[in-house]
C-alpha positions as CSV (number, residue, x, y, z in Angstrom):
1,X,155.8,81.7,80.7
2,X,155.9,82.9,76.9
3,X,152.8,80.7,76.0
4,X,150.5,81.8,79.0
5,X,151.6,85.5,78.2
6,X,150.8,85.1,74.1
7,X,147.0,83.6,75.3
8,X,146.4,86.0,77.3
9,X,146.8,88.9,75.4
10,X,145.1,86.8,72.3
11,X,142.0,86.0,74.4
12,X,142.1,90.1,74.7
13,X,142.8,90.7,71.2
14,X,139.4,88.5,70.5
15,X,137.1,90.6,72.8
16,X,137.4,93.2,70.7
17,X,136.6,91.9,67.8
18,X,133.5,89.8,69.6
19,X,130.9,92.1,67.4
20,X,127.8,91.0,64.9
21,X,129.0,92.7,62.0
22,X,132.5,91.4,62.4
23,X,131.2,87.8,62.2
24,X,128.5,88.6,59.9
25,X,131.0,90.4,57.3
26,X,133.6,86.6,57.5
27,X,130.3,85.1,56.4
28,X,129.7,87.0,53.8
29,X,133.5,86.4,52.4
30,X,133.4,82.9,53.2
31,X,130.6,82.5,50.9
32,X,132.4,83.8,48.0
33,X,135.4,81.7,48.5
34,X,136.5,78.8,46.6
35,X,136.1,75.3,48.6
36,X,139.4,74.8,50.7
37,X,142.2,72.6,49.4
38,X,142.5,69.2,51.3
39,X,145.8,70.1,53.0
40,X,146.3,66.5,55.1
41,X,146.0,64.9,51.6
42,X,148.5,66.8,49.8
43,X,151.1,66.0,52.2
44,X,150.2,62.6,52.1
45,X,150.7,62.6,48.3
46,X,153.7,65.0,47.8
47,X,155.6,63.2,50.4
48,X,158.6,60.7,48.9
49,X,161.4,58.3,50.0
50,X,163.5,60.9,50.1
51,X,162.1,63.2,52.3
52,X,159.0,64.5,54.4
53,X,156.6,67.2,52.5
54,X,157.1,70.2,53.0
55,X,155.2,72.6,55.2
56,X,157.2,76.3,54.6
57,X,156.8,78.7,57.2
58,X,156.1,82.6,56.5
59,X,157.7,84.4,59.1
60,X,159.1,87.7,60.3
61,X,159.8,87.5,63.8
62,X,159.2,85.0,67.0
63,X,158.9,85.9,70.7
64,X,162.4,84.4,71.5
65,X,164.7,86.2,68.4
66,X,162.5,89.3,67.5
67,X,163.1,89.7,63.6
68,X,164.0,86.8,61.8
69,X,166.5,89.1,59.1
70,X,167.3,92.6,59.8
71,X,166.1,93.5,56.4
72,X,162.6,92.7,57.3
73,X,162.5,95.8,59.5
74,X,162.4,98.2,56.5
75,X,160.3,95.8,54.6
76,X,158.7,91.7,54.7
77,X,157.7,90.4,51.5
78,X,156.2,87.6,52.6
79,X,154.5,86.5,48.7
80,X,157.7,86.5,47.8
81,X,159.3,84.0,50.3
82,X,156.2,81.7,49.2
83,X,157.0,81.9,45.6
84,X,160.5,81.0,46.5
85,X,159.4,78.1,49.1
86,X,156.8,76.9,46.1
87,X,159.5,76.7,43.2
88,X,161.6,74.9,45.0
89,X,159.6,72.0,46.6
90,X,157.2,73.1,49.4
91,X,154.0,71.0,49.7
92,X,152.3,73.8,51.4
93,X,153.0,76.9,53.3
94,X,152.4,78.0,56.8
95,X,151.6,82.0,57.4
96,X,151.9,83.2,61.1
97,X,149.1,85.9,61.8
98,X,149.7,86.8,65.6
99,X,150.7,90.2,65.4
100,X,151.4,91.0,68.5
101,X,154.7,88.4,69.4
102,X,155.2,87.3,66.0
103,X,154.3,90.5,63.6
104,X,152.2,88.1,61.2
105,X,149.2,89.1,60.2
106,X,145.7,87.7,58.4
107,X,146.5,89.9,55.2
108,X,149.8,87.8,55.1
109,X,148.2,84.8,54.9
110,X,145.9,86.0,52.3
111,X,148.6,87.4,49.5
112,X,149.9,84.2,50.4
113,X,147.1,82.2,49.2
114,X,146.5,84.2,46.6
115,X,150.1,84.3,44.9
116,X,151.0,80.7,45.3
117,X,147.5,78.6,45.7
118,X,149.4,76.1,47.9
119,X,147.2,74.8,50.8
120,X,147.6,77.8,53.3
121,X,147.8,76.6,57.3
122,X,147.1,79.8,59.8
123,X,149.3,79.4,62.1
124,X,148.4,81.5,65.0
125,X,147.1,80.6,68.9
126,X,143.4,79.4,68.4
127,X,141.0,80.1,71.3
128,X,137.8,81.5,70.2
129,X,135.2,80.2,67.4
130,X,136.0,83.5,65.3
131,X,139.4,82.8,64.4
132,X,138.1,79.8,62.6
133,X,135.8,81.9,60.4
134,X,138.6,84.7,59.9
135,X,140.5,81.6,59.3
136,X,138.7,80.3,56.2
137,X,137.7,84.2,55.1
138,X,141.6,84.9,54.4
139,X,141.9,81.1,52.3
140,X,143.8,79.0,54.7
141,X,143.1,74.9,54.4
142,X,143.7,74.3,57.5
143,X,144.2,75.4,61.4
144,X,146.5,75.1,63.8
145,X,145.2,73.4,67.0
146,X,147.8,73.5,70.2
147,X,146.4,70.8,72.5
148,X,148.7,72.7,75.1
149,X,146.6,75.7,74.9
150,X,143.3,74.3,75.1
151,X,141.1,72.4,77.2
152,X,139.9,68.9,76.5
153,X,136.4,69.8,75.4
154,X,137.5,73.3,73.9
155,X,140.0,70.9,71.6
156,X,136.6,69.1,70.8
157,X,134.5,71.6,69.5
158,X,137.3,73.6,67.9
159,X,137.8,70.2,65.8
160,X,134.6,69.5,65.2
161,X,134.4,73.7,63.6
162,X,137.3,73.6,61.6
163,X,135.4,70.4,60.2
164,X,132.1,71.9,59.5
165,X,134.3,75.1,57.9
166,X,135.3,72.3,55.5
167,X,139.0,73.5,56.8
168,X,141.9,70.5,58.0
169,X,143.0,70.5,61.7
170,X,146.6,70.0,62.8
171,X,146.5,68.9,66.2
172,X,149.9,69.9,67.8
173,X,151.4,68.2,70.6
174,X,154.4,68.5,72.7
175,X,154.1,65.5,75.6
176,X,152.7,62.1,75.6
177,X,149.8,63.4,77.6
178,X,148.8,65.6,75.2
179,X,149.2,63.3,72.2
180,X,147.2,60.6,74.4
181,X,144.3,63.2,74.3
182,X,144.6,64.0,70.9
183,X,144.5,59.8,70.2
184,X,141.3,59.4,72.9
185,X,139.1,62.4,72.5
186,X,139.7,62.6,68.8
187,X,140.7,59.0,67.1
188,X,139.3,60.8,63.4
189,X,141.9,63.5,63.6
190,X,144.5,62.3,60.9
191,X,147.1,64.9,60.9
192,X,149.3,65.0,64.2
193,X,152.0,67.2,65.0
194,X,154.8,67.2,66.8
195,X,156.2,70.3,68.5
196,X,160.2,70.1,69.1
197,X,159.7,73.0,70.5
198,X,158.6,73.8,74.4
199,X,156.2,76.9,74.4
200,X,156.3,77.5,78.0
201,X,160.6,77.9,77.4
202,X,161.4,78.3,73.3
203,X,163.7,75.6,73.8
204,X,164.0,73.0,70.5
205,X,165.2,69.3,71.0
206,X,164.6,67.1,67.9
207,X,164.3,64.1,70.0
208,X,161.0,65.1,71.0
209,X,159.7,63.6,67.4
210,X,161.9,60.6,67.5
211,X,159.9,59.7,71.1
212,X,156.3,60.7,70.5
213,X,156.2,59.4,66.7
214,X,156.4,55.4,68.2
215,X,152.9,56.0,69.9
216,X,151.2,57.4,66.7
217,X,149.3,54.5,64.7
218,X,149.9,54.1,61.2
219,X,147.1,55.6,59.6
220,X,147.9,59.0,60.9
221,X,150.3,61.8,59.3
222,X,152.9,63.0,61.3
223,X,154.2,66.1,61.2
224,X,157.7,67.4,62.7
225,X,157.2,71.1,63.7
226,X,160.4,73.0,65.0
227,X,164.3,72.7,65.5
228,X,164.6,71.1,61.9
229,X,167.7,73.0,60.7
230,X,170.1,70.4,58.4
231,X,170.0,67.5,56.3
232,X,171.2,65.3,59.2
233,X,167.4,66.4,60.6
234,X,165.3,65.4,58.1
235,X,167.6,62.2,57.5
236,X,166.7,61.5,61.1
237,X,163.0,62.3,61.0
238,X,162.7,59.7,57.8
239,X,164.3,57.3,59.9
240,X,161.3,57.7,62.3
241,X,158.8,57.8,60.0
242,X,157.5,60.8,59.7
243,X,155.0,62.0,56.8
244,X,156.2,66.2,56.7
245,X,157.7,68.6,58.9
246,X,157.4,72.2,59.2
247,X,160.0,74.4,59.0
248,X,159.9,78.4,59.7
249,X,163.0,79.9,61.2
250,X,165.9,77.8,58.9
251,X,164.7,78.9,55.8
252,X,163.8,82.5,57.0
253,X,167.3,82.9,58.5
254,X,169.1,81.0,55.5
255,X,171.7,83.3,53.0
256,X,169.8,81.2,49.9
257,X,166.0,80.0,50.8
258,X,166.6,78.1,47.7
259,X,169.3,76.3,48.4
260,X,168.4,75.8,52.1
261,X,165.4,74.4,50.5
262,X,167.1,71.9,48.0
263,X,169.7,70.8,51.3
264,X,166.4,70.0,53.1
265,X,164.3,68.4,50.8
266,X,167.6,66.7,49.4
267,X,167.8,67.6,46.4
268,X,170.7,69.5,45.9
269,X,173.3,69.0,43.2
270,X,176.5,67.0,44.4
C-alpha cells in the first residue's frame, strides 16, 4: 500500500536526522521567528456564502501521477504559484515537503511563507517530534496530522506539540472510525479534515465529505481535502456545510491557475 510505503521510508528519512545539533540548530531559528499566524481562524473569517476558504496547495508531483506539469521538470516555481493562488482568493496555502514521493521540500515551504505571508500548512506525513520543530523553523501555521498514520496516543501528543509550538493542527480523517477518535481523544481540536481521498489506493470520491461532515458538531471547521475539481464541487460541499477545502492537483494541472481559481471560488465573470 502507497501510505505504508511513504511511512516507512519517512520514519527512515527521520533517523538520520535524530542528532543534537539538528534539533538544537530548529531551536535556535524558532527563536528568531515571528509568532505563527492563527491559521484555523483565518479560514473561519475569510470563508463566505459563496464559497469555502481557500486552502491552495503547492505541488510538483504525487505518488499516483508523478509531475503534476511537464514543465516542472526543467524548473518548479513554487513562490510563484502562491503569488498567483494569493491574488486571486486563497485564504492560505498548503506546501508539500516530502521529497521522496511528492518532490516538496522544507525550503518550498519557506519561500512560500516568506513571498506571500499567508498562513503556511506543511503538508507532509508526520511521525516523529522533529518534524514539528522543522515545521515551525521553515514558518508554517499549522501541521498536518493523518489520524490514519498514527496511533491513538502518538495523535495525542503530536496535538498536544503542535500546541505548545504555538502551531494549528489539522486533524485529517478518512473513515468514521478515525473521525470518532479525533472527536473522543481530542474534543479541543477545532479544525477537522476530510480526506476524499484513500491513501492506502489514491482513489478520490467526493462523497466521502458529504458522509463524514453530518457527524462533525457545529463548532468545528471542516475542511474538504482532495477530488475537488469544478464548481459543481464546491457547490456541493456548501450544500454540506463545509468551512474550506483544500485543493492541490486542479489548480496545479489547470491551463489558467487564475481562472481555475475564480471557477472555484465563484467568482468568475459571466
Amino acid at each position: 500500500m502507497i501510505l505504508d510505503r511513504i511511512l516507512e521510508h519517512k520514519k527512515a528519512e527521520i533517523r538520520h536526522k535524530q542528532n543534537r545539533g539538528y534539533l538544537a540548530e530548529l531551536k535556535a531559528k524558532i527563536r528568531d521567528q515571528a509568532a505563527p499566524l492563527p491559521f484555523t481562524i483565518a479560514l473561519d473569517a475569510t470563508r463566505t456564502p459563496n464559497s469555502p476558504a481557500l486552502i491552495a496547495e503547492v505541488k510538483k508531483a504525487s505518488p499516483s501521477l508523478g509531475l503534476l506539469r511537464e514543465e516542472f521538470k526543467d524548473a518548479f516555481q513554487p513562490v510563484t504559484i502562491a503569488g498567483q493562488y494569493k491574488q486571486h482568493g486563497a485564504s492560505a496555502v498548503s506546501v508539500l515537503t516530502d521529497e521522496e514521493f511528492f518532490q516538496g521540500s522544507l525550503d518550498d515551504l519557506k519561500a512560500v511563507k516568506e513571498h506571500t505571508g499567508l498562513p503556511a500548512l506543511r503538508k507532509d506525513f508526520m511521525v516523529d517530534d522533529i518534524q514539528f520543530y522543522e515545521a515551525r523553523a521553515y514558518g508554517a501555521d499549522c501541521i498536518l496530522l493523518i489520524v490514519a498514520a498514527l496511533e491513538k496516543r502518538q495523535l495525542e501528543d503530536f496535538f498536544a506539540l503542535a500546541k505548545e509550538l504555538k502551531m494549528d493542527a489539522l486533524l485529517e480523517t478518512h473513515h468514521e472510525r478515525e473521525l470518532d477518535t479525533v472527536l473522543e481523544r481530542l474534543p479541543e481540536a477545532r479544525l477537522i479534515g476530510i480526506n476524499n481521498r484513500d491513501l492506502k489506493t489514491f482513489s478520490t470520491d467526493l462523497g466521502i465529505t458529504l458522509r463524514l461532515a453530518k457527524r462533525i458538531p457545529s463548532d468545528k471547521i471542516i475542511v474538504s481535502e482532495s477530488g475537488i475539481h469544478k464548481r459543481d464541487d464546491v457547490t456541493r460541499l456548501l450544500e454540506a456545510g463545509i468551512h474550506a477545502m483544500l485543493v492541490g492537483e486542479s489548480l496545479i494541472k489547470a491551463e489558467k491557475i487564475e481562472d481555475k481559481l475564480r471557477e472555484l471560488l465563484g467568482t468568475a465573470s459571466v
